[in-house]
N, C-alpha and C positions, 0 to 999 in steps of 0.2 A: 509269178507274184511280185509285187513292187518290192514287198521287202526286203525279195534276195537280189534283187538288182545293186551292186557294188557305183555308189555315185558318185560322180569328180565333184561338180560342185553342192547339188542341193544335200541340203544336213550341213552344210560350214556354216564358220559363224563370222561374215568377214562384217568391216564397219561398214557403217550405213550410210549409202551415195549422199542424203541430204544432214548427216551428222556436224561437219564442220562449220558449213553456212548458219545453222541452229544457235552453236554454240560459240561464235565469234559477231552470233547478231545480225548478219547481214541477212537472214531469212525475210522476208516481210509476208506476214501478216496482217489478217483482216484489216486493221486500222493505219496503214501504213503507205498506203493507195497518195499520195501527194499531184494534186492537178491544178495547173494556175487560178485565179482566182474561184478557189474551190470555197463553200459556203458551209456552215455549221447546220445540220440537222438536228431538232430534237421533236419528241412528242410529250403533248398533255394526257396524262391517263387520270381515270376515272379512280374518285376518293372514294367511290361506293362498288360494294363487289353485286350488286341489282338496285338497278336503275335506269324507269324510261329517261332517254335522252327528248325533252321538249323544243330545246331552240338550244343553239349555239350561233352567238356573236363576236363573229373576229372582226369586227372593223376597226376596234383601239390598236389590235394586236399589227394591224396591215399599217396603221399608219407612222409607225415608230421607226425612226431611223435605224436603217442597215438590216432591215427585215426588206427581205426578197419576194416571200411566197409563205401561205397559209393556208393549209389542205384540212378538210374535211370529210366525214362518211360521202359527202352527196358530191367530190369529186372525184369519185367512182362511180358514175352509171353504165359501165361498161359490164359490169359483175353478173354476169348471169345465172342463173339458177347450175344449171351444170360445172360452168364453171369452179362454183363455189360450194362444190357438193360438203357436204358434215359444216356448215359452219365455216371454212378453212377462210374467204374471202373476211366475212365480217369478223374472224378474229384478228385479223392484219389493223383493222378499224372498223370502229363502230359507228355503225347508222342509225339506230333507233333506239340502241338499247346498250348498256353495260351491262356484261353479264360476272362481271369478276373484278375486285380489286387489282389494277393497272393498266383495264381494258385500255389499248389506245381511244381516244376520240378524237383528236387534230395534232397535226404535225405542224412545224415552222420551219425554215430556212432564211437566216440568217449569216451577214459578216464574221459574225462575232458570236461566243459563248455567252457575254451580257445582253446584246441583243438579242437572241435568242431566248433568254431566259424571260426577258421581259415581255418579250410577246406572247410568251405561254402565260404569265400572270395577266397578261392583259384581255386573255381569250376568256367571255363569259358563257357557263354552260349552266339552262334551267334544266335542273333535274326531279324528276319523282320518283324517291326512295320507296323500294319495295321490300319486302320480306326476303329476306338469304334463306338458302338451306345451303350448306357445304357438305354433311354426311349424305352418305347413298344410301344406307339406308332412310333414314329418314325422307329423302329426295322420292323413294318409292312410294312411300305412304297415299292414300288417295285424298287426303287435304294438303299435301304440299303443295309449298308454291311454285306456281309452271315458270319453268324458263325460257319456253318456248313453244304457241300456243300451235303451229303449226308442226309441230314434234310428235308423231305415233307411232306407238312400240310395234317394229318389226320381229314379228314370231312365224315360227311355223304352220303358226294356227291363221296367220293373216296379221293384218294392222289392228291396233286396239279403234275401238268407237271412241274415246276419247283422247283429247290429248295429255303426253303421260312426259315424267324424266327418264321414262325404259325408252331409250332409244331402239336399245337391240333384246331378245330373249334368243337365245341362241342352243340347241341341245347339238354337240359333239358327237359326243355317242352315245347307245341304249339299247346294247346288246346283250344278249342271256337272257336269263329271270332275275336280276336285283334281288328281287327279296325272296327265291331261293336261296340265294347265294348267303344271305344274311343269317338264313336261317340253318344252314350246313356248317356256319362259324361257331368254333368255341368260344370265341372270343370277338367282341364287335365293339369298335371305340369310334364316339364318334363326336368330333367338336367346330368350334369355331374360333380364326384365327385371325386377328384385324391385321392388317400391314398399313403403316402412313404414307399421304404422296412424299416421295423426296426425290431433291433435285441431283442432277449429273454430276455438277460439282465441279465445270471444267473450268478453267483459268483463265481464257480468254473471253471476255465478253463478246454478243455476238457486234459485228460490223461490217460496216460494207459502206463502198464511194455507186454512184452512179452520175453519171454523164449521157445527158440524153441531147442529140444534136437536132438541130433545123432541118434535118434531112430525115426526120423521121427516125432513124435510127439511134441506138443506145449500148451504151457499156454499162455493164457492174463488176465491178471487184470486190469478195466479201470472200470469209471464212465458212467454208460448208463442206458439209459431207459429201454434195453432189452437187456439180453446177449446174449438170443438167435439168434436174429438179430444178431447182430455181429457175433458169430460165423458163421450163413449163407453167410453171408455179406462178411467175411474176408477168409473163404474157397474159394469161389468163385472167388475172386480176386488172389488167391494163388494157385489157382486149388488143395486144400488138399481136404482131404475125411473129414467128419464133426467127424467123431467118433476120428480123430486125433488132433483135436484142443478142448482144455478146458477151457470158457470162465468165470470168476469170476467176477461177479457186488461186484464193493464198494457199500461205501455208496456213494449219490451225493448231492453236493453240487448247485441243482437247474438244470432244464432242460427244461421243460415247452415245450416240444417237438423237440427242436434244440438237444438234446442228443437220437435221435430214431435212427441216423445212422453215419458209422464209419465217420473217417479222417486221424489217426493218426496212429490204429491199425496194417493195411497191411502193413504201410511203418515199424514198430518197429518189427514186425515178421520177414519181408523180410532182416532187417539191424541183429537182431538174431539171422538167421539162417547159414547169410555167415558168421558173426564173431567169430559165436561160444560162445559169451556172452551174458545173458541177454542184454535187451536194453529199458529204460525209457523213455519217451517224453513227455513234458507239453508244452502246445501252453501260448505263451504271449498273454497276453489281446488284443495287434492290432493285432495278428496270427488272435484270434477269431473274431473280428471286419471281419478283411478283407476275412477270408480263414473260416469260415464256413456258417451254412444255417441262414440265416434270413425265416423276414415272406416277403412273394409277398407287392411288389407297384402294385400299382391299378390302373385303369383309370373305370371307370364306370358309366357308359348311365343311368338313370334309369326313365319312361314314365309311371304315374300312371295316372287314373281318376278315378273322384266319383261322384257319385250325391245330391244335395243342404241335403240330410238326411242322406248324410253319407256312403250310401252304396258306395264300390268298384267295379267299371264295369269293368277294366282293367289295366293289368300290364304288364309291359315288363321290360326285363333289357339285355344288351350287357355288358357283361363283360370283361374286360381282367386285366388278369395278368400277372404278371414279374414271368420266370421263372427260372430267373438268367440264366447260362452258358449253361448248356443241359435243355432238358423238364421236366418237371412234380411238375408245378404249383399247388396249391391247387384250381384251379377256380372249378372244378367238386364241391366239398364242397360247394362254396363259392355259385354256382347257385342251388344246394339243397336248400340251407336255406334264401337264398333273400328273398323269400318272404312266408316263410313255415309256416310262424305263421297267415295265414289270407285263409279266404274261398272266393274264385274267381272265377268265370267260364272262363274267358278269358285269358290266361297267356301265354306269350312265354317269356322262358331264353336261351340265346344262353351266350357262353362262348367261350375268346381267351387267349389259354397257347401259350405265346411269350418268346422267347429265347435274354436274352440281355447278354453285357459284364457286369456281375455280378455276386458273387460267387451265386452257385445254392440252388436256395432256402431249404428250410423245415418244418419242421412243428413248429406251434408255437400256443398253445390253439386256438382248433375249429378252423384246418386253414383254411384260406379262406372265412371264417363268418363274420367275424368283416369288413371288405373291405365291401361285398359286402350288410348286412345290416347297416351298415352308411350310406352308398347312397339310401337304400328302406326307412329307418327311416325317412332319412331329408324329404324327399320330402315328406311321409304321416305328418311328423309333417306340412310342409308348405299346403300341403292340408287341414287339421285343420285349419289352423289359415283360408286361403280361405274361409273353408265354415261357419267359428265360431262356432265353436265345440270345446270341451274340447276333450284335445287328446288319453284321455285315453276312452273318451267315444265312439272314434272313431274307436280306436283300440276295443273297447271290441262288438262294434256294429258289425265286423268283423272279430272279432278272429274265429280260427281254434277251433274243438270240437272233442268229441269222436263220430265218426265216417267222420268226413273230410274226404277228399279225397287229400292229403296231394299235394301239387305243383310238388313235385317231383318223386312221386308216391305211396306209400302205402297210405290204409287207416288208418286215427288213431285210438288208443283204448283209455284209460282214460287217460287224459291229464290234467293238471293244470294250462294252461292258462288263463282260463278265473278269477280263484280262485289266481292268482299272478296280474292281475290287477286289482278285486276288492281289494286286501288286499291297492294297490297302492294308491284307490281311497281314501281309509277309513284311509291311515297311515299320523300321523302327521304332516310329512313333508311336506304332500304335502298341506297342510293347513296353511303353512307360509307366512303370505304377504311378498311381494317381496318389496324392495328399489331402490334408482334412480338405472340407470345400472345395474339393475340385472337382469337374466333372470332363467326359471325354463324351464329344458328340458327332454325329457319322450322318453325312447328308449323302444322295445324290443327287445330280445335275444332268439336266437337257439342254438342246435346242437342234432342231430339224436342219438349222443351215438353208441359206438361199442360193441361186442360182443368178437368172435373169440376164438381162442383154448387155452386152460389152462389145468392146472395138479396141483393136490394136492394129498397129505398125510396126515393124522394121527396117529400119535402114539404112543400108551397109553405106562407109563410109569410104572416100578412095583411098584411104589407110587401112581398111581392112577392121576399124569400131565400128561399132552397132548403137542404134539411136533407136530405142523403142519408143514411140507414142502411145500413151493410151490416157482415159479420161477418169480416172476413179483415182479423186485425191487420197492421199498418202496420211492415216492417221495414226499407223500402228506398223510402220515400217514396209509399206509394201512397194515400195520402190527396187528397197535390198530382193524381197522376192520375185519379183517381176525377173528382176538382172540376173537372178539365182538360178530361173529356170529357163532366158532365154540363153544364157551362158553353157545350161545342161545340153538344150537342146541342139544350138549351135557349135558346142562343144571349145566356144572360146573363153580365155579367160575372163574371170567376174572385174576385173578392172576396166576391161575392155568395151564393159556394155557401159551407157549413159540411159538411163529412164528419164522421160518429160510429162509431165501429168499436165496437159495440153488442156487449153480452155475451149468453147461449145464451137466455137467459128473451124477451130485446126484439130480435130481428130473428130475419128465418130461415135455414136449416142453410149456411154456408158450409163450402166445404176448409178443410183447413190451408191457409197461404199457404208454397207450394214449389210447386216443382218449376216456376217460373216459369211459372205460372197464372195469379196475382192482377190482374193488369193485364190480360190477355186474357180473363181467364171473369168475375171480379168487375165488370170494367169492361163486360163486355158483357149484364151485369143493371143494374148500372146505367145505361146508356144505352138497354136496352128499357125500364126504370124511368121513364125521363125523354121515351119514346116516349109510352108507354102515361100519363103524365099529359100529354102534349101532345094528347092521344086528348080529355081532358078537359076542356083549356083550348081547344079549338078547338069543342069543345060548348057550355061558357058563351058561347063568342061569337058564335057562331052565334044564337044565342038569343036574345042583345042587340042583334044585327042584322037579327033575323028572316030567317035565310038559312038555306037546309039546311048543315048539316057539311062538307056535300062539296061546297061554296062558300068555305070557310073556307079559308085558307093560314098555317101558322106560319112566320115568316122573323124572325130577329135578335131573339127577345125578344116578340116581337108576331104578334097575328092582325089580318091583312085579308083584304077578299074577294080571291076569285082575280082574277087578272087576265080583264077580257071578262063582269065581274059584273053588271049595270047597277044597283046599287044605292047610294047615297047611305049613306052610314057611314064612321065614322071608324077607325081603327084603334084595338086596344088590346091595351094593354101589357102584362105579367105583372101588374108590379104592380097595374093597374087592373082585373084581371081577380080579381085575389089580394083586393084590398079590396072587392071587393063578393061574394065567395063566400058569405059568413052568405046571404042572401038570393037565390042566385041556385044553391042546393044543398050547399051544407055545403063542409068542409074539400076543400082537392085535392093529389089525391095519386096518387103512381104505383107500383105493385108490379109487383116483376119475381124470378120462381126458375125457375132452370135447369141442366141440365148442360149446357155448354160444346163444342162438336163444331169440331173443324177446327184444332188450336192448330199455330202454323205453326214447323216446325223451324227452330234456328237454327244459323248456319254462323259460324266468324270463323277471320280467321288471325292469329297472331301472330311477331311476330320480336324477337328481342332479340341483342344485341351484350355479350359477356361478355370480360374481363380475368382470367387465371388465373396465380398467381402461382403459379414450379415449384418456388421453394424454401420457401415455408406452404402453399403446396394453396389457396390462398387463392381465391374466387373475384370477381370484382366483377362486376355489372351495371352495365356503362355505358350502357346506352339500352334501353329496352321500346317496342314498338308492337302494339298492340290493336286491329284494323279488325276488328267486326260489324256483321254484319246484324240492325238491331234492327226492322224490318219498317216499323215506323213511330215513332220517339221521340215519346211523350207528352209527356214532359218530357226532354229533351236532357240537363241537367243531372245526372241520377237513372241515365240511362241510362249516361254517362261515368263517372261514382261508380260503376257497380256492374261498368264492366268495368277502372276502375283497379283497387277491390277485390279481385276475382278476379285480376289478375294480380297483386298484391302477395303475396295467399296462396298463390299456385302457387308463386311464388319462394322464397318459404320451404319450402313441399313439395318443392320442387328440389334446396335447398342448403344446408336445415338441418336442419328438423325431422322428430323420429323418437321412437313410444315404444321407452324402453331397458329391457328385463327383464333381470332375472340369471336365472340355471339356478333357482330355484324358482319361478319367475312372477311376481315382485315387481317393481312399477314402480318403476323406481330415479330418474325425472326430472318428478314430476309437480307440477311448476312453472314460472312462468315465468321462471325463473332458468336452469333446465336444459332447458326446454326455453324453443327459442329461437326467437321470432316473429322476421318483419321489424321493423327498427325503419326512422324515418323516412333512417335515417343509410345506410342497408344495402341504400336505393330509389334506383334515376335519377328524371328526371321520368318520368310513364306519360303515354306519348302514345296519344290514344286517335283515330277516324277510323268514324264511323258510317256506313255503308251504311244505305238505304231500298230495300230491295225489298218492299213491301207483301205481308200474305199477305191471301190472296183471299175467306177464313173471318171476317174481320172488319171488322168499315163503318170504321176508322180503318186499316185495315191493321196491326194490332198482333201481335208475335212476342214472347214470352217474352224476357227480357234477362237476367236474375240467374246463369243457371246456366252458359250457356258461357264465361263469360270464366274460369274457373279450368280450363275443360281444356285445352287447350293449352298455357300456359305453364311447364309442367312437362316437355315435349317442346323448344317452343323454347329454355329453357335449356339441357336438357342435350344438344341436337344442338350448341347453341354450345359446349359446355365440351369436347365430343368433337373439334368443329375446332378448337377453338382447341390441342389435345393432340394431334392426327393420331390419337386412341385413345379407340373407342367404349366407354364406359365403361356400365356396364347395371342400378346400382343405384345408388337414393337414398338419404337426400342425399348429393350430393356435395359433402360435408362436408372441408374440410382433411386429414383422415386417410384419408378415402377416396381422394383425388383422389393424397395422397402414393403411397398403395399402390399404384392404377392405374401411375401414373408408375414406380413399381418393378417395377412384375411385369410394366409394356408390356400393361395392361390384355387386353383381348382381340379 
C-alpha cells in the first residue's frame, strides 16, 4: 500500500520553483505581453440584458484618428453551427441579439486608450428591448420570455414540441421505490434552498495580446487555465487550422475555473488580423463582473427521510440551475454529488439547466457541488437534530464505503470518508462548548476528480538536471509537484528538477488544469516520463557494464547491477550517465501522453462554529475546520492552501456574496465594493487536518485536492447559523438583512 511506502521526496514541503519570480515581480502575467507597435483593444457591450440587435453602424467609429480596426457579429462568418455548439461562439459576440447585460457587440482597435474610447462612443447600435427574465424559475414558466426560439428542452422523454428556457431535463438516478422508501421513514424533511450566481473573485482580470501575421499564422498570450482550450476554442471561432495558431499561458493571477474558457481572445486575433498590428485587451473589473462566467444560482428541492436509528430510506432532489445566456449549467455535477457521500437504496436526481438573461455561466471549484449539497446537507443536518443524533454520527452511520455503489453510478474503491469524519469526531474543535448565539455546523463535501489527456517530458541535462515539459499551467502550485514526483521517481534531488509549463507549438496536448486533474493525470505523465527515460538510463549502463538491461537496477539517482550479479562494476550516477551521452547515443529523454483512468474521488468534512448577532443579523465565524482526503499530499503545504482557499470562498458564498439585478437585468454590484469578498478581517484561523487514504489508480496514491474544499463549507456555515437561531434558514447569503427577516418572520 502507498502509505507504508517511506518517501524521500513526496510529503516535503520545499519552496515553490515559480515563488521568487512571483514575488520580486518579474513573473509576467496576462497583461504584460509588450509587442512593438502593439494597439489597444476594447469592446462595446450591450446596456440592455434582452435585446434584438437591428443595425449597427461603425463608420463614425472607423473614421477617427488612431483607430485601426472595428469588428462586428458579422465579422465572423466562419462560426458554424458545431463549432459553436451551447451558445459558446455568440457569447464571445453578439449577432443578432443581446442576451445579457455586457453581451459584447463590437470591438475596436486602436493607438490609444482615447482613441479607443471614442470609437466605441462613436459606434451606433438600433436596439429592440425585450422582456428580461433573470430567475430560473420564472424563466420555466410557459409565458416566459424565450431566449432563444431555436432552443428545445432536451429529456429523456425526447425534445419539447415547443421552444422552452429548459435547455436540458436531466434524471441521474431512480433507483429502488422512492416512495417506499418515504414511507419506511420516521422522519421525512423536505425543503427548498435558493443559492445566488457568484463570481470567482480572482484578482486578475482576464487578458491576453494577439499577433496574427501575413502569413496566415498567429500568436496569443493570455492568462488561462488551458491553452490548449483556447487554442481549440479560438480556431474554431476563427475557422483557422489549430497547427496555425500558437497559444502562450502567462502566469495567472487566480482563476478557480472562471479562466477554463476564452472571452476576449477571438475578438483581439480578429481586430489583429484586419489591422495588421498586434492588438492587447484587458477587461475592467465591471467588464468581468458583468461579461464573464460566474458560478449557477440555484433553486433546489431536496426530500430526505430516515428512521428514529438513523438509518436513511430515501432521497430525492429537483435541481435547477441558472445557465446564464445559452446552456450548459453545471447541474450534471451538481446531481453527481448531492447525495454521493451516503449508501441509499432509494434515490431519484432529476436536474434543470435553464437559460436566463445572464452572462453564461462557468466553472467555479467543483461546479455545481457546493449548490447542490447545501441543500442535501441542510436538511440531513435538520434530520439530526429531528431524530437527536449527533450529526456526524449520522453521517458516518451512512457514509459511503469501498465498495458502495455510488448514487451516480460507479462502485467505489478505497475511500476516506468514513477516516475524515472520525478524525471530525476526535478533533478539538469540535469539543468546544458553544456560548449564548452560537451555533456549531457540520457539512460534507464531494467531487468525483478528473482524469483526461496529458503530455510530458524529461530531459536529462549533460550535468545530470532534469527539465520536465509539460502543458497544464500552474495555478495552485503544481510545478512544486510535478518536481516532487519526477524528483521521487528519478530519485534525484528536488533542486535539481526545473519544470516548464510550455506553450501549444513545444509540448504536447494537455487538459485544461480543473477539475482537480493536474496533479493526478499531468503527474502521472510525467512520472511514466521519468519511467520511460529511466528505460534509457539503465540502457546506457548496461552497456558500460556489459550486462544485459535486465541486470541493471535504478535506486536513488543511480544504476547498479542487481543484487546476485557477479560482475565487477561500479555504479553510476545520473549525472555520469548524463555526461557521457554525446558518445554513448545522444541526448536522454523521456516521453510520456496519455489519458488519465482511475482519478480517485474525494471526500472531506467540514465544521465551523458561528456568532450571530440578533440585533444587525450580523454573523461571525469563530472557528472553521477542513479535514480531507487528499489521498496522498504531494506537497502538504499546496494541499492545506487550497483547502484553506475553498473554505474562505465558501464563507463568502455563505454570508455575503450575491449578484444583485434590478427588474431590467442590470448588474447593479459589479465591484468589489458591492460585491463583498472575505476579507482577512471577516476569517478565523482555517484549521485544516489531511487524511491519506491512498487511491489505488495511482503509484503515489494521489486524489485530486482543489475542488472539494469549497463544497461543504457553504452547508457548514449555514447548518451553524440555523442552530445558533433554532431557525432553518434556506437562502444565501445570509447576509444581515437576510438573517434580520428570518428572525422576523421565525424563518421556516
Amino acid at each position: 500500500m502507498a502509505e507504508a511506502i517511506d518517501y524521500q521526496y513526496i510529503g516535503t514541503r520545499p519552496i515553490r520553483p515559480d515563488g521568487i519570480e512571483k514575488v520580486t515581480g518579474r513573473a509576467k502575467f496576462g497583461a504584460d505581453e509588450m509587442l512593438p507597435g502593439m494597439l489597444v483593444g476594447k469592446v462595446l457591450r450591450s446596456p440592455y440584458a434582452h435585446a434584438k440587435i437591428r443595425s449597427i453602424d461603425t463608420s463614425k467609429a472607423e473614421t477617427i484618428p488612431g483607430v485601426f480596426a472595428v469588428i462586428t457579429g458579422r465579422d465572423f462568418p466562419e462560426r458554424a453551427p458545431g463549432r459553436g455548439r451551447g451558445g459558446f461562439s455568440e457569447n464571445i459576440i453578439a449577432a443578432t441579439k443581446a442576451l445579457y447585460h455586457g453581451h459584447a457587440i463590437a470591438a475596436v482597435a486602436a493607438a490609444n486608450h482615447a482613441a479607443a474610447d471614442a470609437a466605441l462612443e462613436a459606434i451606433n447600435v438600433d436596439y429592440e428591448v425585450l422582456q428580461t427574465v433573470t430567475d430560473p424559475v420564472a424563466a420555466m414558466a410557459d409565458d416566459a420570455p424565450i431566449l432563444n426560439e431555436k432552443q428545445f428542452t432536451r429529456s429523456p422523454n425526447g425534445p419539447s414540441s415547443e421552444p422552452s428556457n429548459i435547455a436540458a431535463h436531466t434524471i441521474t438516478a431512480d433507483r429502488g421505490d422512492i416512495e417506499q422508501g418515504f414511507r419506511d421513514a420516521d422522519v421525512v424533511v423536505e425543503r427548498t434552498f435558493k443559492t445566488p450566481m457568484v463570481h470567482q473573485g480572482y484578482i486578475e482580470p482576464h487578458a491576453c495580446t494577439a499577433n496574427y501575421t501575413e502569413t496566415g499564422k498567429a500568436t496569443v498570450w493570455c492568462c488561462t487555465q488551458g491553452h490548449f482550450g483556447v487554442r481549440s476554442q479560438t480556431a474554431g471561432i476563427l475557422g483557422m487550422d489549430l497547427h496555425d495558431l500558437k497559444v502562450v499561458a502567462s502566469e495567472i493571477g487566480g482563476g478557480f475555473g472562471g479562466k477554463t474558457i476564452i472571452y476576449l481572445e477571438p475578438l483581439a486575433l480578429k481586430l489583429s488580423q484586419i489591422s495588421h498590428r498586434p492588438v492587447r485587451m484587458v477587461m475592467s473589473r465591471e467588464d468581468v463582473f458583468r461579461a464573464t462566467g460566474p458560478a449557477s444560482g440555484s433553486v433546489n428541492t431536496i426530500k430526505i427521510g430516515a428512521k428514529k436509528d438513523g438509518t436513511i430510506t430515501a432521497m430525492s432532489a429537483k435541481l435547477i440551475y441558472e445557465a446564464g445566456a445559452y446552456p450548459g449549467s453545471p447541474v450534471g455535477a451538481g446531481s453527481m454529488c448531492v447525495f454521493a457521500p451516503y449508501e441509499v437504496e432509494n434515490v431519484r436526481i432529476e436536474g434543470f439547466d435553464v437559460t436566463v438573461n445572464r452572462p453564461k455561466v462557468a466553472a467555479y471549484r467543483a461546479p455545481g457541488a457546493p449548490q447542490s449539497m447545501y441543500a442535501s446537507e441542510s436538511v440531513l443536518d435538520e434530520i439530526a437534530m429531528k431524530i437527536n443524533m449527533d450529526p456526524l454520527e449520522f453521517r458516518l452511520k451512512n457514509a459511503a464505503d469501498e465498495g458502495t455503489q455510488s448514487t451516480y453510478g460507479p462502485k467505489f474503491q478505497a475511500i476516506g470518508l468514513k477516516e475524515c469524519i472520525r478524525k471530525a469526531m476526535d478533533h478539538p474543535n469540535y469539543k468546544v462548548p458553544l456560548g449564548k448565539d452560537e451555533g456549531r455546523g457540520i457539512a460534507v463535501g464531494f467531487w468525483f476528480n478528473g482524469g483526461n489527456q496529458s503530455s510530458a517530458e524529461v530531459h536529462i541535462t549533460d550535468d545530470g538536471h532534469v527539465l520536465v515539459v509539460e502543458g497544464s499551467p500552474d495555478i495552485g502550485g503544481s510545478r512544486a509537484s510535478m518536481a516532487l514526483m519526477a524528483a521521487e521517481a528519478l530519485g534525484v534531488p528536488y533542486d535539481h528538477i526545473r519544470v516548464n509549463v510550455a506553450d501549444t507549438d513545444s509540448t504536447g496536448y494537455c487538459a485544461t488544469t480543473g477539475g482537480s486533474r493536474t496533479t493526478f493525470a499531468t503527474g502521472l505523465a510525467v512520472i511514466n516520463a521519468c519511467e520511460n527515460a529511466i528505460v534509457e538510463l539503465k540502457k546506457r549502463a548496461a552497456a558500460a557494464m556489459d550486462l544485459d538491461v535486465d541486470q541493471v537496477e535504478w535506486a536513488n539517482g543511480t544504476a547498479s547491477p542487481k543484487p546476485g550479479v557477479n560482475v565487477e562494476a561500479n555504479p553510476l550516477s545520473l549525472a555520469e550517465l548524463a555526461r557521457d551521452a554525446a558518445r554513448t547515443g545522444g541526448p536522454i529523454s523521456g516521453r510520456a501522453s496519455l489519458t488519465a483512468q482511475g482519478p480517485g474521488p474525494a471526500f472531506s468534512v467540514n465544521m465551523s462554529d458561528v456568532h450571530v448577532d440578533r440585533e444587525t443579523g450580523r454573523v461571525t465565524v469563530k472557528s472553521f475546520t477542513s479535514i480531507q482526503d487528499a489521498g496522498k499530499a504531494i506537497h502538504p503545504d499546496y494541499v492545506e492552501g487550497q483547502m484553506q482557499g475553498g473554505a474562505a470562498q465558501g464563507i463568502g458564498w455563505a454570508l455575503n456574496e450575491e449578484y444583485i439585478y434590478d427588474e431590467s437585468g442590470v448588474l447593479e454590484n459589479p465591484g468589489f465594493l458591492d460585491y463583498r469578498i472575505p476579507v482577512a478581517s471577516d476569517l478565523p484561523m482555517l484549521d485544516t487536518e489531511i487524511v491519506e487514504v491512498p487511491n489505488p489508480n495511482h503509484p503515489y496514491g494521489v486524489r485530486g485536492c482543489g475542488e472539494t474544499p469549497i463544497v461543504a463549507p457553504l452547508a457548514a456555515v449555514g447548518n451553524a447559523v440555523s442552530r445558533a437561531l433554532d431557525l432553518r434558514l434556506t437562502e444565501l447569503p445570509m447576509s444581515p438583512p437576510k438573517v434580520l427577516e428570518a428572525l422576523s418572520n421565525g424563518a421556516s
